[in-house]
C-alpha positions as CSV (number, residue, x, y, z in Angstrom):
1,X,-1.1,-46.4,-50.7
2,X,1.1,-47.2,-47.8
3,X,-0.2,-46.7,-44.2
4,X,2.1,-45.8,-41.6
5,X,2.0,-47.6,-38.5
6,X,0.5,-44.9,-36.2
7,X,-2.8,-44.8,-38.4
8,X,-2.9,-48.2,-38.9
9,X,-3.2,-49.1,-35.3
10,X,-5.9,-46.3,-35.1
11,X,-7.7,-48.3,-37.9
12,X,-7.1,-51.7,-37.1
13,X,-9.8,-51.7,-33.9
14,X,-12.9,-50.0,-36.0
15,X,-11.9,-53.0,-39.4
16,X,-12.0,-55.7,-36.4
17,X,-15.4,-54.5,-35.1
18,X,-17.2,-53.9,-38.3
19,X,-15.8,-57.2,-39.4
20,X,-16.8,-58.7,-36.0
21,X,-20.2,-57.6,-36.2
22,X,-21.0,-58.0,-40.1
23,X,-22.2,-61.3,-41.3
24,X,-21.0,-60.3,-45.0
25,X,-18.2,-62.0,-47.1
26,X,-15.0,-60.2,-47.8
27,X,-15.9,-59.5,-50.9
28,X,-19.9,-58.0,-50.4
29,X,-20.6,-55.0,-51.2
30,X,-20.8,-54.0,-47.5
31,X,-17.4,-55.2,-47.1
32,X,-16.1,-53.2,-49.3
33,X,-18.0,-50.0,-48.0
34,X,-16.0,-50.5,-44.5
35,X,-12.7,-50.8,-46.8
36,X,-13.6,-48.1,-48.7
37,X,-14.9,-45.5,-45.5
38,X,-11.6,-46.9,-43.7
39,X,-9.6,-46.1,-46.8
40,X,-11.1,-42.9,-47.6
41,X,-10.6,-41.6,-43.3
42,X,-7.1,-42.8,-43.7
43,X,-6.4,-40.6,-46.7
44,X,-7.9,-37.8,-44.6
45,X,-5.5,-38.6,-42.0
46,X,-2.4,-38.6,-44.4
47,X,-3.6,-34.6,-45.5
48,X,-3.6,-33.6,-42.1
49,X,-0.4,-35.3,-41.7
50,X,0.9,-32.9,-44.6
51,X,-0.4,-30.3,-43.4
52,X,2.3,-27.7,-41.6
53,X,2.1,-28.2,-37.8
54,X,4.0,-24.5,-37.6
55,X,1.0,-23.4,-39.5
56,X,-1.3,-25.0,-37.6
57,X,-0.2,-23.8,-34.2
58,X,0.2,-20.2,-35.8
59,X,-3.9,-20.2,-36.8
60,X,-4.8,-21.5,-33.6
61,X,-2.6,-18.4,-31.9
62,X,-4.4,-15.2,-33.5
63,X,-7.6,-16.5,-34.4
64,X,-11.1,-18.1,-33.0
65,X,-13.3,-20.2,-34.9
66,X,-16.8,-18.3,-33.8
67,X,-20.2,-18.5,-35.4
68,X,-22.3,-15.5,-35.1
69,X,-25.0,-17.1,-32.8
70,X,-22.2,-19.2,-30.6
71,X,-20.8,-15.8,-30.0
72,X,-24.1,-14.3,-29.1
73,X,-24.9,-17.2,-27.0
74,X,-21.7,-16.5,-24.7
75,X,-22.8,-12.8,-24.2
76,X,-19.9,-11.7,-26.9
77,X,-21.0,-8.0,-28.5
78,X,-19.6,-6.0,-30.9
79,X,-20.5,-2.5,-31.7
80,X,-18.4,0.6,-33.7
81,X,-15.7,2.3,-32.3
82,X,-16.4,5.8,-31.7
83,X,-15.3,9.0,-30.5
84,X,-15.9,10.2,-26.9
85,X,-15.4,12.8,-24.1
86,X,-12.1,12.3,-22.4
87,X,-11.9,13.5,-19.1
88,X,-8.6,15.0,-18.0
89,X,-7.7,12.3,-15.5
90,X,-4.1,10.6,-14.8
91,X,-4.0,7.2,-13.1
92,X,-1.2,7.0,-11.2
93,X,0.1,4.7,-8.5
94,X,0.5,6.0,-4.5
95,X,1.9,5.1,-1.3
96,X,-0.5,5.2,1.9
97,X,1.9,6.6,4.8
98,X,1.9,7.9,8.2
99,X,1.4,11.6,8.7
100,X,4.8,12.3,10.2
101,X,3.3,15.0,12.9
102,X,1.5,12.0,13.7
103,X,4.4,9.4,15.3
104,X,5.9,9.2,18.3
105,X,9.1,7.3,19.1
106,X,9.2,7.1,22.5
107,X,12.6,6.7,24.5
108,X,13.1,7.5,28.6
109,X,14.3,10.4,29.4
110,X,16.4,9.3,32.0
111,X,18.8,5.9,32.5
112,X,16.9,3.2,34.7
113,X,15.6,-0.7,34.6
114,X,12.0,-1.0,33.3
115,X,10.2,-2.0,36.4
116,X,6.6,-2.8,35.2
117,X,5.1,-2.4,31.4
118,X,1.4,-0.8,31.3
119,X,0.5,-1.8,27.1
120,X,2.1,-4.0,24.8
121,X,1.6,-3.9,20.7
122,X,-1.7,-3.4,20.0
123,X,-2.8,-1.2,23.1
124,X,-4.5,2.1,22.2
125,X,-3.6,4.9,24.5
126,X,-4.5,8.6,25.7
127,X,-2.2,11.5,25.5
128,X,-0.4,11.7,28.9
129,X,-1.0,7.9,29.6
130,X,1.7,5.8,31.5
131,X,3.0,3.5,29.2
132,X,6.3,2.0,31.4
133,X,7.9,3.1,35.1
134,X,11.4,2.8,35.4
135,X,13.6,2.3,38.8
136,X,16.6,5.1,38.1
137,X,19.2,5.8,40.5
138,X,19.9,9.2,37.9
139,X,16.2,10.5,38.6
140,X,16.8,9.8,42.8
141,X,19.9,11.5,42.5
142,X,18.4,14.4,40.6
143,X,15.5,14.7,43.5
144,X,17.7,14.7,45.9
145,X,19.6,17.4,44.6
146,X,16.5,19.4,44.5
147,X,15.3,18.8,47.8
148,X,18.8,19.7,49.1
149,X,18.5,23.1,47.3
150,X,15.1,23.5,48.2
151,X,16.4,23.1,51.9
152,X,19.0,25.5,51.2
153,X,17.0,28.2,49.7
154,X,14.5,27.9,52.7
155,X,17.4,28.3,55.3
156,X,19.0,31.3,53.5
157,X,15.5,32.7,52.9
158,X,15.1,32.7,57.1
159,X,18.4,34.2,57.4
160,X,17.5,36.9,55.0
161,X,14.5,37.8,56.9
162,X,16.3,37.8,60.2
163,X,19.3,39.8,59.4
164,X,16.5,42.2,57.7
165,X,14.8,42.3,60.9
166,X,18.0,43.1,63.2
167,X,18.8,45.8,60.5
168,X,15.3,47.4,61.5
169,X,16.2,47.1,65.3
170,X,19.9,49.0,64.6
171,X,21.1,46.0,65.9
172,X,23.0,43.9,62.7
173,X,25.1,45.7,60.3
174,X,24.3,46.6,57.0
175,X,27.2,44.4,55.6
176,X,25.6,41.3,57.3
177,X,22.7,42.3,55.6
178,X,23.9,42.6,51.9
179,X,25.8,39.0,52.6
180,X,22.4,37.1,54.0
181,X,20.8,38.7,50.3
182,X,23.7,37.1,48.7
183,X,23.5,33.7,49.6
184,X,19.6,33.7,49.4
185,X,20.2,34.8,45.7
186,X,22.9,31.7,45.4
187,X,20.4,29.0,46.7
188,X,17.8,30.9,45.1
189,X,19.6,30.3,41.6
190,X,20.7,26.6,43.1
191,X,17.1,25.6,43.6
192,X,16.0,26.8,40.2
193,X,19.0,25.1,38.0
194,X,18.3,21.6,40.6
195,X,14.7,22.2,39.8
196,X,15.4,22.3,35.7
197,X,17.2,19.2,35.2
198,X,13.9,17.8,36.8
199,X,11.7,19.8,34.3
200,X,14.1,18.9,31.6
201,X,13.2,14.7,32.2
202,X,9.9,15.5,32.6
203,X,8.6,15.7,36.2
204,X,6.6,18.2,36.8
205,X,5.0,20.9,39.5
206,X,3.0,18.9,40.6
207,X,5.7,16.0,41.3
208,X,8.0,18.3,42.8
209,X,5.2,20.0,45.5
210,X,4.9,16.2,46.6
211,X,8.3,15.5,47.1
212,X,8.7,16.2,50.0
213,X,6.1,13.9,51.3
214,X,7.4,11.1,49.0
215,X,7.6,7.3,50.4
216,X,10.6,5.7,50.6
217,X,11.9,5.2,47.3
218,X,9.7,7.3,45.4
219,X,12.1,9.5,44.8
220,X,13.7,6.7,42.3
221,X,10.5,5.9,40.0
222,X,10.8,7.5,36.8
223,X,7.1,7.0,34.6
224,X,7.3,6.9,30.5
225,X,4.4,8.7,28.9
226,X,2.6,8.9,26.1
227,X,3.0,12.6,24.6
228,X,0.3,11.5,21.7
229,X,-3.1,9.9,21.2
230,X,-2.8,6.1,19.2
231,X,-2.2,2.9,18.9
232,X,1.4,1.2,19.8
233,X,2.7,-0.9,17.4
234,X,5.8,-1.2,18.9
235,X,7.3,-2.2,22.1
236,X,11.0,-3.3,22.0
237,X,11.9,-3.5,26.0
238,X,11.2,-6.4,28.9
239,X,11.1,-6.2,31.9
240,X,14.2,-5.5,34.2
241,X,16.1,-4.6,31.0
242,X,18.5,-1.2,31.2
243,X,17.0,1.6,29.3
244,X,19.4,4.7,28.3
245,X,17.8,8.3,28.2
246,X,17.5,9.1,24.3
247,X,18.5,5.3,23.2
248,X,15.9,3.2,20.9
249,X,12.6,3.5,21.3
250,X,10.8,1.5,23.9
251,X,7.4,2.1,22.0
252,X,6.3,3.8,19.0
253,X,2.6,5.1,18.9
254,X,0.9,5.9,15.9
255,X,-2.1,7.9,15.1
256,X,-3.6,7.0,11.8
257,X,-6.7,9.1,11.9
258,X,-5.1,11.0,9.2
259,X,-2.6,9.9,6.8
260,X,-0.7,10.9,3.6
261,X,-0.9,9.6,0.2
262,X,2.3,10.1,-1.5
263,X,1.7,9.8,-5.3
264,X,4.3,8.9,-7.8
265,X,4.1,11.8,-10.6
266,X,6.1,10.5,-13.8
267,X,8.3,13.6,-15.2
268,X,6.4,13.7,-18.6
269,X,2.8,14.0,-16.2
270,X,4.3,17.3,-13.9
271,X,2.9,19.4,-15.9
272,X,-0.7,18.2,-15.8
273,X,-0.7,17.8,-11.8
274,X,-0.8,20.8,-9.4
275,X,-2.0,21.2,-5.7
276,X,-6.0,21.6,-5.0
277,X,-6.4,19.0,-7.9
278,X,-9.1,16.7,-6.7
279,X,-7.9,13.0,-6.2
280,X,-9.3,9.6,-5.3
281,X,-7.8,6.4,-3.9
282,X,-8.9,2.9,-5.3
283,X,-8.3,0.0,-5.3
284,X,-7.4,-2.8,-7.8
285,X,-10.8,-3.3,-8.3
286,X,-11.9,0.0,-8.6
287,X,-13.6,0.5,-5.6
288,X,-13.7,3.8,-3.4
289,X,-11.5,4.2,-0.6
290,X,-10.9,8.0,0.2
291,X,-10.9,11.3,-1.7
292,X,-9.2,14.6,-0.9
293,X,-7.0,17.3,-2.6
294,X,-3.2,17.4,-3.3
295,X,-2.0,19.6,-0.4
296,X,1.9,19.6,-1.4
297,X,3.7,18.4,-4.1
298,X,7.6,18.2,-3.3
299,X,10.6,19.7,-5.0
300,X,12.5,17.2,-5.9
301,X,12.4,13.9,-8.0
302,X,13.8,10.4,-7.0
303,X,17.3,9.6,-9.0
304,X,15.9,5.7,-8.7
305,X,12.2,6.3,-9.8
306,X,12.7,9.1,-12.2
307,X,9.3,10.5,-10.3
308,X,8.3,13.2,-7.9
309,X,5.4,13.3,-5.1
310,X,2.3,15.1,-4.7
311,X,1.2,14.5,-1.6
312,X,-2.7,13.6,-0.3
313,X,-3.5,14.8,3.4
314,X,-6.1,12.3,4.2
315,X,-8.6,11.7,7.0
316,X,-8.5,8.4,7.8
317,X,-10.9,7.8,11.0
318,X,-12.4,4.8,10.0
319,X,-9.1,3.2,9.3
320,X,-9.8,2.1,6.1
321,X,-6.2,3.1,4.7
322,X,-2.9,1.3,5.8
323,X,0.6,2.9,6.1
324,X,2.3,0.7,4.0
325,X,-0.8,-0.1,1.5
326,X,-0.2,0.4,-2.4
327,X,-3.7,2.3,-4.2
328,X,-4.4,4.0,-7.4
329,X,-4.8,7.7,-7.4
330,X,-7.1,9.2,-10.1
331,X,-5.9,12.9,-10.6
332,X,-8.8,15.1,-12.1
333,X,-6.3,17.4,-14.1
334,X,-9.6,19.8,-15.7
335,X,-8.7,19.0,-19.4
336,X,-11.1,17.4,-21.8
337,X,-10.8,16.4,-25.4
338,X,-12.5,14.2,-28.0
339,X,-10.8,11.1,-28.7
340,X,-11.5,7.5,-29.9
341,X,-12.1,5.3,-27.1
342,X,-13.6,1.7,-26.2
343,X,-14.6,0.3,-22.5
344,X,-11.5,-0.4,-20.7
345,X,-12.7,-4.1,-20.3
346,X,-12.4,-4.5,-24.1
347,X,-8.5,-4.3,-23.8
348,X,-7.2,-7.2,-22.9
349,X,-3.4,-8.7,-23.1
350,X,-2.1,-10.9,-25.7
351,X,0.8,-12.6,-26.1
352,X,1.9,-9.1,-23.5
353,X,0.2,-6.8,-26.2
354,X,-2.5,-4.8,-25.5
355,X,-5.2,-6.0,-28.2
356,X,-9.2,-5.6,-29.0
357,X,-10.8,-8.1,-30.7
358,X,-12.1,-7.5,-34.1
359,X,-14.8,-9.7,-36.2
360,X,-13.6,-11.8,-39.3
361,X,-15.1,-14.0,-41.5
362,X,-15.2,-16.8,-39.6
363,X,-14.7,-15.6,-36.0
364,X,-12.7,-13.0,-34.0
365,X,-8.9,-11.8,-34.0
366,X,-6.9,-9.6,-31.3
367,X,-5.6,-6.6,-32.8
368,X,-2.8,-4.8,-31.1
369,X,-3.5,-1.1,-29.5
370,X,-1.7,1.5,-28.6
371,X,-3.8,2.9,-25.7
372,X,-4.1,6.5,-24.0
373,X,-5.8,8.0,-21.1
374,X,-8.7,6.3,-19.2
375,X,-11.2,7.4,-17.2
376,X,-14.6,6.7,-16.7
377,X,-14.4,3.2,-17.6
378,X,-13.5,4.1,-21.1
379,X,-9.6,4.1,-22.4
380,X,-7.9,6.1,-25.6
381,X,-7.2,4.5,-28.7
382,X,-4.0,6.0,-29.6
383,X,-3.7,3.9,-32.5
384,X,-4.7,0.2,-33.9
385,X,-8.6,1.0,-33.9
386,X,-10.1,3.6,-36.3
387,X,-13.7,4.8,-35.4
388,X,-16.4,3.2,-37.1
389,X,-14.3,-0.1,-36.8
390,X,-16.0,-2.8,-35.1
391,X,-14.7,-4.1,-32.5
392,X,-15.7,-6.8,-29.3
393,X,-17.2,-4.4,-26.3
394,X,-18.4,-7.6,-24.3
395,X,-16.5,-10.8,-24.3
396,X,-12.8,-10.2,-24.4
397,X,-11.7,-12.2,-21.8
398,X,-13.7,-15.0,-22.8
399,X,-12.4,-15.1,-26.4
400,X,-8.4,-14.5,-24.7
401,X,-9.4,-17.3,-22.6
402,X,-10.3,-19.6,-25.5
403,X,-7.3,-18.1,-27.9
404,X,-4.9,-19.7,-25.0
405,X,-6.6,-22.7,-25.1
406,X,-5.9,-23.1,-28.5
407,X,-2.7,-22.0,-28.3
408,X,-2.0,-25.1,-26.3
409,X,-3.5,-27.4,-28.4
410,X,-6.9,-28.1,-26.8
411,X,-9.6,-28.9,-29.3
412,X,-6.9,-29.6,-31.9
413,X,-7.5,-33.7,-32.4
414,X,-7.3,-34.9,-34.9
């Protein structure tokens, strides 16, 4: 029999030792047993030479070598598929964003140099609180103009009342009259437009019955607000830089107290969704992170995504939801039906198949499955598992994770 040169290296060591260590001639009986064992491992090593390592590699791919206790010992279970209860619940991916009523972008009203900041990113402010003051020549000149009106209407309103008076006496005519009611009603009407471009960049009554006591240059500060209750999360000016009235934003403030959860509804699901369905928000592990109601869902569905949005009004106070954050929404849709079904742990991916495993013989197999609707915990078989089948409840991923290990050749030696 001819040994190739891989086995007899392999061989050569365990002849030298049992040679080494044996006091025996060549031709003893005990010599011969070594030649013999030595002879009868190589000839082992020569079938598993022939053997097909396609074949091989093939076994190792959809099968695990299991005994009945192993598999008990490392908490693997298998029980009979069987039919179930299940609920009428879609699981469907969403979009935590703002509540659009709920932002404020906010840009000066008039032109002017930021002067001093009052909160950066991060700041949470009031409603009404000064978030920037400005230096603005426009704003000065816009005072000014007021006050100069307001000095006019004052004059012509004296006038008014004088020439009224001399009218009393028989002493003015009534021509002079009419004309002093005339130009009160022009710096009347002067007043009131000077005091509306004020109103119109926000400066209000209680500015303007101060301005005439302003100090000197007062009348050129110009104060950014904040018309909401938030948090600023952005601030995009320094300070001495030029700010124009109705530019960018030099801050946006957000309120996140309540939010929207925009869910993507496939086309073939529109049917089964409807607003005041109850809905919760998990996360990828299945925890709880808000419930509510589907307030709106919108007429029209995305040419990219194929899908259109119900929408989640969502209170938010303790901030656990993030604009931005990606959840799962589970849709109670109010339809139940007896199906087959297995835990959803059970289904596990192989080889980018859904599979259960099933017993054999000698171990455990995936088998691929078409699966359905899950809820509860538990998933549809829509096909591949037949109640009454048995199947692996507890254990999956511990026979996938063994299944890959074999697939790449660990625990193969020869």
């Amino acid at each position: 029999m001819k040994m190739n040169v891989f086995h007899a290296a392999l061989l050569s060591p365990a002849l030298l030792y049992f040679a080494a260590c044996s006091n025996d001639t060549p031709g003893s009986p005990a010599a011969n047993q070594v030649t013999l064992e030595a002879e009868d491992n190589h000839g082992r090593h020569e079938e598993a030479d022939g053997a097909d390592p396609e074949g091989d590699d093939e076994a190792a791919g959809d099968h695990v070598e299991l005994s009945s206790r192993a598999a008990e010992a490392v908490g693997i279970r298998t029980v009979e598929a069987g039919t179930g209860a299940v609920a009428g619940q879609l699981e469907l991916p969403a979009e935590i964003r703002f509540d659009a009523d709920r932002v404020a972008r906010v840009s000066p009203k008039v032109e002017g140099i930021v002067a001093k900041l009052h909160v950066g990113e991060g700041d949470t402010v009031k409603a009404g609180a000064t978030l920037a003051r400005l230096t603005s020549r426009e704003l000065a000149g816009l005072k000014a103009d007021y006050l100069n009106a307001l000095s006019a209407e004052r004059l012509a309103r004296t006038e008014l009342a004088r020439e009224e008076k001399l009218w009393q006496q028989k002493i003015t005519s009534e021509a002079d009259v009419q004309a002093a009611r005339a130009a009160y009603s022009a710096a009347n009407a002067a007043r009131e437009a000077a005091e509306n471009r004020l109103h119109a960049v926000g400066i209000g009554h209680g500015v303007l019955d101060r301005l005439d006591d302003a100090e000197d240059g007062a009348l050129a500060q110009a104060y950014v607000t904040a018309p909401i209750t938030g948090e600023v999360i952005q601030r995009s000016v320094s300070l001495g830089e030029t700010v124009s009235a109705g530019g960018e934003p030099m801050f946006v403030i957000i309120d996140d107290s309540v939010v929207w959860a925009d869910i993507a509804v496939y086309k073939e699901d529109l049917g089964k969704v409807d607003e005041g369905q109850a809905v919760s928000l998990q996360q990828d592990d299945g925890s709880m992170l808000a419930e509510g109601t589907i307030s709106t869902i919108l007429p029209v569905i995305d040419e990219t995504s194929r899908t259109a949005t119900a929408r989640v009004i969502v209170d938010n106070a303790q901030g656990r939801l993030k604009p931005g954050q990606f959840v799962t929404a589970r849709i109670e849709t109010g339809e139940t039906q007896s199906v087959v079904r297995v835990p959803s742990d059970a289904i596990v991916s192989v080889e980018d198949r859904m599979s259960v495993f099933v017993p054999t013989e000698d171990g455990f197999e995936p088998r691929e499955v078409r699966t359905g609707t899950s809820a509860g915990g538990y998933s549809e078989i829509l096909s591949g598992l037949q109640a009454g089948e048995a199947f692996v409840a507890e254990g999956a991923f511990t026979l996938k994770a063994q299944l890959e290990k074999d697939a790449f050749g660990d625990g193969h030696g020869h």
